[in-house]
LUMVORO-623687 format. One record per residue (C-alpha): residue in three letters; x, y, z. Coordinates in steps of 0.1 Angstrom, whole numbers, plus 5000, padded with zeros to 4 digits. Last residue first. Example, Ala and Ser with C-alpha at 12.3 -4.5 7.8 and 13.67 -1.06 7.14 Angstrom:
% LUMVORO-623687
SER513749895071;ALA512349555078;
This chain:
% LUMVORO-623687
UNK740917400342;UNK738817180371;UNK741817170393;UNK742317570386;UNK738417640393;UNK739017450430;UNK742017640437;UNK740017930427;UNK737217880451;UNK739717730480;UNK741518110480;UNK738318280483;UNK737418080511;UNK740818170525;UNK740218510518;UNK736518530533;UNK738118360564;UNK740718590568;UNK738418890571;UNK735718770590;UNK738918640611;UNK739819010618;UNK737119120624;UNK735718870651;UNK735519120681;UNK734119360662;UNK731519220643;UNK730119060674;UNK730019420693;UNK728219550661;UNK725619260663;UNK725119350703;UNK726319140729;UNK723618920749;UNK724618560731;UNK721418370733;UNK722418090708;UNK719918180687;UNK721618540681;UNK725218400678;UNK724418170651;UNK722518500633;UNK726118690640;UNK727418420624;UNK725618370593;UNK725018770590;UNK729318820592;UNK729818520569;UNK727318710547;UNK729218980543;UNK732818880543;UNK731218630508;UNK729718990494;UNK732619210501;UNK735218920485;UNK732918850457;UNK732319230445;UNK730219140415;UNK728918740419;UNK731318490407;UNK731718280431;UNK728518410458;UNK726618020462;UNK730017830464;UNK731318060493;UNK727818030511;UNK727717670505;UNK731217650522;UNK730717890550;UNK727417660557;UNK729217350555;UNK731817430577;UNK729517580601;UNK727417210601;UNK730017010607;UNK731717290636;UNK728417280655;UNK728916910654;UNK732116860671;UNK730617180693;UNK728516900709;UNK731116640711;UNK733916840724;UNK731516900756;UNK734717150768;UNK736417450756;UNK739617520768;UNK740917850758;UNK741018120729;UNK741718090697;UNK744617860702;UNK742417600714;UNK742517350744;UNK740217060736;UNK738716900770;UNK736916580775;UNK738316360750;UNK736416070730;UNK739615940711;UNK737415930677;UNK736216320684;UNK739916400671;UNK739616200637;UNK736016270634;UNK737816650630;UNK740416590607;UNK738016440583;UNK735816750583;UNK738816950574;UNK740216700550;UNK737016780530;UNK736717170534;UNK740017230521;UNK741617530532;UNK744917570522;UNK745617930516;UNK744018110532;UNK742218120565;UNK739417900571;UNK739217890605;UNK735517720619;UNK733317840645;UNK732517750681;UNK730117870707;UNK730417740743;UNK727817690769;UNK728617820807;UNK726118060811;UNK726218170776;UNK730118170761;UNK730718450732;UNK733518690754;UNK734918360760;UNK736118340719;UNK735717990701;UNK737117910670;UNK738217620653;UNK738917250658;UNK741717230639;UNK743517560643;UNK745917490669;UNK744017200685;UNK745717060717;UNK744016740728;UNK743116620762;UNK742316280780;UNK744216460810;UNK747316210810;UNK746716120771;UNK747716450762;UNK746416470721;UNK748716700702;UNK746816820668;UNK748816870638;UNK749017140611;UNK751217130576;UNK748517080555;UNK746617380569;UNK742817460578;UNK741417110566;UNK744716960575;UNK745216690608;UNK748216510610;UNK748116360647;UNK750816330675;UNK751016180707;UNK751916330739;UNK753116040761;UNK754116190800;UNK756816010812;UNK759116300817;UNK758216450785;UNK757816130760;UNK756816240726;UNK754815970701;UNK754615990668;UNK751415900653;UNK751816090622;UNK755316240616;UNK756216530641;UNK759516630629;UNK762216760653;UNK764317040653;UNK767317110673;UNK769617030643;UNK767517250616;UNK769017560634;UNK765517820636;UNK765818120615;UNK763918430633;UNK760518580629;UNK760918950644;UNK757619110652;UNK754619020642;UNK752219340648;UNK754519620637;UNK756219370612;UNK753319210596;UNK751419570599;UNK753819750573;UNK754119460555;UNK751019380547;UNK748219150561;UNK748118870537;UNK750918940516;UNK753419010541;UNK752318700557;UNK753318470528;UNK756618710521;UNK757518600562;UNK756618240553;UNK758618250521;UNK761518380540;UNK761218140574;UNK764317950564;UNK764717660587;UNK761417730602;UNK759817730569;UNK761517440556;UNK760317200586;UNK756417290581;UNK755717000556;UNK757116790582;UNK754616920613;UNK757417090636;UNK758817030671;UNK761317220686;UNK763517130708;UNK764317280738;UNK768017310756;UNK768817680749;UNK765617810756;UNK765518210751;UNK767018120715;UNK764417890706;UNK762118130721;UNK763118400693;UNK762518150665;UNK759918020671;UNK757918320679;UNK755818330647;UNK755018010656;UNK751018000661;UNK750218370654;UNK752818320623;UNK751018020608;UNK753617740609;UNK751217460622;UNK750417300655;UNK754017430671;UNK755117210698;UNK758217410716;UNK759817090738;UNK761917080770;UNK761817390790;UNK763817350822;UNK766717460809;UNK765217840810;UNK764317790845;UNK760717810856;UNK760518070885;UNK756318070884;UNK756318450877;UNK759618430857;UNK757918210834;UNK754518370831;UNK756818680823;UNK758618550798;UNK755418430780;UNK753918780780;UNK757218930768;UNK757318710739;UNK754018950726;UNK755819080689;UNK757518750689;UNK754018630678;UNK752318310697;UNK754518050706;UNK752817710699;UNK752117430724;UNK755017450750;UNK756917200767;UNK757917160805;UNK760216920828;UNK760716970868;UNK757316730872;UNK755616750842;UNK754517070834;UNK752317190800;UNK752417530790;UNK750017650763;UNK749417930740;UNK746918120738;UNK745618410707;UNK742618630713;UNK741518630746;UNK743118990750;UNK743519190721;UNK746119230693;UNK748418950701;UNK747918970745;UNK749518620745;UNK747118510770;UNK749018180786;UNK746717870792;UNK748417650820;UNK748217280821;UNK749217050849;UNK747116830850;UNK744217020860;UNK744117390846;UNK746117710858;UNK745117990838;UNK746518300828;UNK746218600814;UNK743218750839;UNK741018970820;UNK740819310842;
C-alpha cells in the first residue's frame, strides 16, 4: 500500500491527494511551531485526504495560516475555495494575474470544462467555490511571507503559466514548484536517481520564460524542490538540466509536426516515443505500455498545450 504522507525535515509534510491515482498530485504542509500554511489544495473532489492528515496530527482549523496556491490550475487550487471555508482564519495567497479567478472562478471553471469536459471536470473536480477577495493576498515578486518567523519568499515564474509562482523556504534551502520545475513520478526513480519532464499544458506555455524561470530557481542553489507532480526530488541541478534539454526536444518536436495530417495524434505520439526512449536509457525497468499509462494524461495535456503555443505563435506572426 503507497503511504500518503510524508514527514520531511523542517517541518514539511507531502500529502497524496489521491486525484485520480496515487502519486499523482501533492500538496504540501509546512509547520512552524503552533502555525501552518499550505502549498496548493489539490481538487475539492479529494479535500477529504487533507482533512484527514489534519485530524490525524490534531491540527486545529485556526491553526492554519496561509493557502499558497503556485498557479490557478484546478489540480493546484481547485480546492480553494472549499478550504477557505474549512479554515476560517487563513489567507489565501494568489499570483496577481490569478486574483480574478478566485474571486470569480467562472472562466476558470468554462477553461477546464473545455479541456477535459464537463462531464469529467465535475466528476473528477468537484465543487470550485468563490473565494471573498478580502482574505486574499497577492504574491507580487519578491514578496516576502512571515509564518511564525519563518520567511517564505516569493518568485514569478511563467513558462507553464503566467500566473504561477514558486515559494522558496529559506529554513530548509527549499523551493515549492507547482508546475515550474516539472514532472517527476516515484513509480520512474532508479535506485535512488530521479527522472523529470516538463508540463506544457495549455494555454500559456512559452518555452522561453520557461527556461528563464528555471535558472531563476537553480540561482538560489537549493537542495530539495518539492513538486506538485509528485514529491521531493533532490540533486536540483542535475534534473535542472534534464528539464533544458526536454524542453527543447518537446519543442523541436512540436515545431517539426505543425502542419502535418493529424497534428495532435502525431505530436501525443512522438512525445510518448521521446519519453518512453528517456525512460529506457535511464534504466527504468517498467514496460513501454506501463510508462504510457501512468503518464496519459499529461501525454495528453502536453500535446494540447504545445498545440496551443503553435498557434499562438502563427497568430503573432499573422
Amino acid at each position: 500500500m503507497v503511504n500518503r504522507v510524508r514527514d520531511h525535515a523542517s517541518g514539511i509534510v507531502t500529502i497524496d491527494t489521491g486525484y485520480q491515482r496515487a502519486r499523482l498530485v501533492a500538496c504540501y504542509l509546512i509547520q512552524q511551531g503552533d502555525e501552518y500554511a499550505f502549498v496548493d489544495t489539490g481538487t475539492s473532489s479529494c479535500i477529504q485526504s487533507v482533512r484527514k492528515v489534519l485530524a490525524e496530527k490534531d491540527i486545529k482549523p485556526f491553526q492554519i495560516k496561509y493557502i499558497m496556491v503556485t498557479h490557478v490550475h484546478l489540480d493546484h487550487a481547485g480546492a480553494a475555495g472549499v478550504m477557505m471555508q474549512d479554515y476560517p482564519e487563513a489567507q489565501l495567497i494568489v499570483h496577481p494575474r490569478g486574483v480574478r479567478h478566485m474571486v470569480d472562478p467562472a472562466r476558470l471553471i468554462a477553461g477546464a470544462a473545455a479541456v477535459y469536459g464537463e462531464v469529467v471536470l465535475k466528476k473528477t473536480f468537484g465543487d470550485i467555490l468563490p473565494v471573498d477577495s478580502g482574505r486574499i493576498i497577492e504574491a507580487t515578486d519578491e514578496m516576502v511571507l512571515d509564518l511564525n518567523g519563518r520567511q517564505l519568499l516569493f518568485l514569478d515564474t511563467p513558462g507553464h503559466a503566467k500566473h504561477h509562482y514558486c515559494v522558496y523556504d529559506e529554513q530548509g534551502n527549499n523551493f515549492f514548484t507547482g508546475d515550474t520545475f516539472g514532472l517527476s513520478y516515484p513509480e520512474f526513480d532508479v535506485d535512488g536517481r530521479q527522472f523529470i519532464f516538463p508540463t506544457t499544458s495549455p494555454v500559456q506555455f512559452d518555452p522561453v520564460a520557461l527556461h528563464e524561470s528555471i535558472d531563476r530557481l537553480m540561482s538560489y542553489k537549493p537542495d530539495n524542490m518539492y513538486l506538485a507532480h509528485f514529491g521531493r526530488v533532490q540533486n536540483p541541478h542535475i534534473l535542472a538540466e534534464m528539464l533544458h534539454s526536454q524542453i527543447d526536444y518537446f519543442v523541436e518536436l512540436a515545431e517539426r509536426l505543425d502542419g502535418s495530417e493529424n497534428r495532435h495524434e502525431q505530436i501525443r505520439q512522438g512525445l510518448a516515443d521521446l519519453l518512453v526512449q528517456g525512460l529506457k536509457e535511464y534504466e527504468c525497468k517498467l514496460e513501454g505500455e506501463q510508462i504510457i499509462r501512468l503518464m496519459a494524461m499529461d501525454l495528453e495535456l502536453n500535446t494540447q498545450g504545445l498545440e496551443s503555443w503553435l498557434d499562438y505563435k502563427k497568430k503573432g506572426q499573422d
